[in-house]
C-alpha positions in Angstrom: -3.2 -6.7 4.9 -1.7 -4.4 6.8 -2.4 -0.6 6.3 -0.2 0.7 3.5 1.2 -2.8 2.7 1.1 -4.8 0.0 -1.7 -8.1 -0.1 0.5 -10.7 -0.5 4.2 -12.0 1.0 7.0 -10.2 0.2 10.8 -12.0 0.7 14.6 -10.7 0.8 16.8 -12.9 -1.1 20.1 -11.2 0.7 22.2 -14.0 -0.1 21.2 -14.2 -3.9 20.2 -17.5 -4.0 16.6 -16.9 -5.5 18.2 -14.4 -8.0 20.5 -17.2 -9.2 17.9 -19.3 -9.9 16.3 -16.8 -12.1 19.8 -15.8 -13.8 19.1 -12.1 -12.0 21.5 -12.4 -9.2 24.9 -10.5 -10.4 27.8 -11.9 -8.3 30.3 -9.4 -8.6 28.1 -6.6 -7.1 26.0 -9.1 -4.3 22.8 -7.8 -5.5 20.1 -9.2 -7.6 19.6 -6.7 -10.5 15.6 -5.6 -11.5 13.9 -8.6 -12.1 10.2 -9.3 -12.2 8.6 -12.2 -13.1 4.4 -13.5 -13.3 4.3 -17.1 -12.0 0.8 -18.7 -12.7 -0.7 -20.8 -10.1 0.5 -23.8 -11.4 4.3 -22.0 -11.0 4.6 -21.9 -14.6 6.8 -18.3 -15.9 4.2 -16.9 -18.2 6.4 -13.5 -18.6 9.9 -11.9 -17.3 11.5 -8.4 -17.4 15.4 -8.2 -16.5 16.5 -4.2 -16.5 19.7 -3.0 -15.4 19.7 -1.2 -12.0 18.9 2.2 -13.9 15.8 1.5 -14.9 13.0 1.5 -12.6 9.9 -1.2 -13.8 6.2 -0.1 -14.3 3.8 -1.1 -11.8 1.2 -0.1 -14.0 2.5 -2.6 -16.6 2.6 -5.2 -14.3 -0.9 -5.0 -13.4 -2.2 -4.8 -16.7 -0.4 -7.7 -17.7 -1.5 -9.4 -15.1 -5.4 -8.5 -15.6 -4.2 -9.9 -19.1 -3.2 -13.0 -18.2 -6.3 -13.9 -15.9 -8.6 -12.7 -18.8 -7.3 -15.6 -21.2 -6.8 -18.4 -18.8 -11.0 -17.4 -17.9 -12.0 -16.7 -21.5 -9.7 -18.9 -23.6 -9.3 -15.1 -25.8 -6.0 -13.6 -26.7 -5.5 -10.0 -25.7 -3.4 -7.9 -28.1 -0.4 -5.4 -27.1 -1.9 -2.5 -25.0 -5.1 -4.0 -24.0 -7.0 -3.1 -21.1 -9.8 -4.4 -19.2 -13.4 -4.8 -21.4 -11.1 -4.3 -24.6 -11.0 -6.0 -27.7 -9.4 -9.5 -27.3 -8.8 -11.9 -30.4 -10.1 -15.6 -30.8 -7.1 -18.1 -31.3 -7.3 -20.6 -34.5 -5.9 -21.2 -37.9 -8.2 -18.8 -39.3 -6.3 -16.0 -37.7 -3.2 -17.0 -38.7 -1.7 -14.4 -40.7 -4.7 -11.8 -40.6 -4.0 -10.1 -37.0 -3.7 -7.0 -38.6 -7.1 -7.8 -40.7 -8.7 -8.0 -37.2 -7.2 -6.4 -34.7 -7.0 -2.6 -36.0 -6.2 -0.5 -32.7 
């Protein structure tokens, strides 16, 4: 990594062709709109955000969601809205079906 750069390969997509795959590319204007998405490693879309150009995306966010995401595929726990590192997760099964709010009391 270089000093002040970011750890992993960044692309242009000037013609708009990856943004039109993703339905993010807006023709008229020749510009993709804000779009972000988390690929897992097997390049399945596990989440997406689309905002119009006036809305700037949360990094923070990102990470967490992230952090999120590589907690359940290692633990095989859910993690509820908000949660952070070492937080309370949730166990999947018919048994919480219907009761999240029995359990999970933030």
């Amino acid at each position: 990594m270089v000093d002040g750069g970011v750890p992993f390969p960044m692309l242009s997509d000037a013609g708009g062709k990856i943004g039109s795959v993703y339905g993010v590319y807006d023709e008229a204007a020749g510009v993709d709109i804000r779009g972000r998405f988390i690929i897992d490693p097997d390049f399945v879309i596990r989440a997406m955000e689309v905002l119009t150009p006036e809305v700037g995306r949360n990094p923070q966010e990102l990470i967490r969601q992230i952090k999120a995401f590589q907690h359940v595929v290692a633990t095989g726990e859910v993690t509820p809205s908000g949660w952070q590192p070492g937080g309370k997760t949730l166990t999947p099964g018919p048994d919480l079906a219907g009761r999240v709010w029995e359990v999970w009391k933030p």
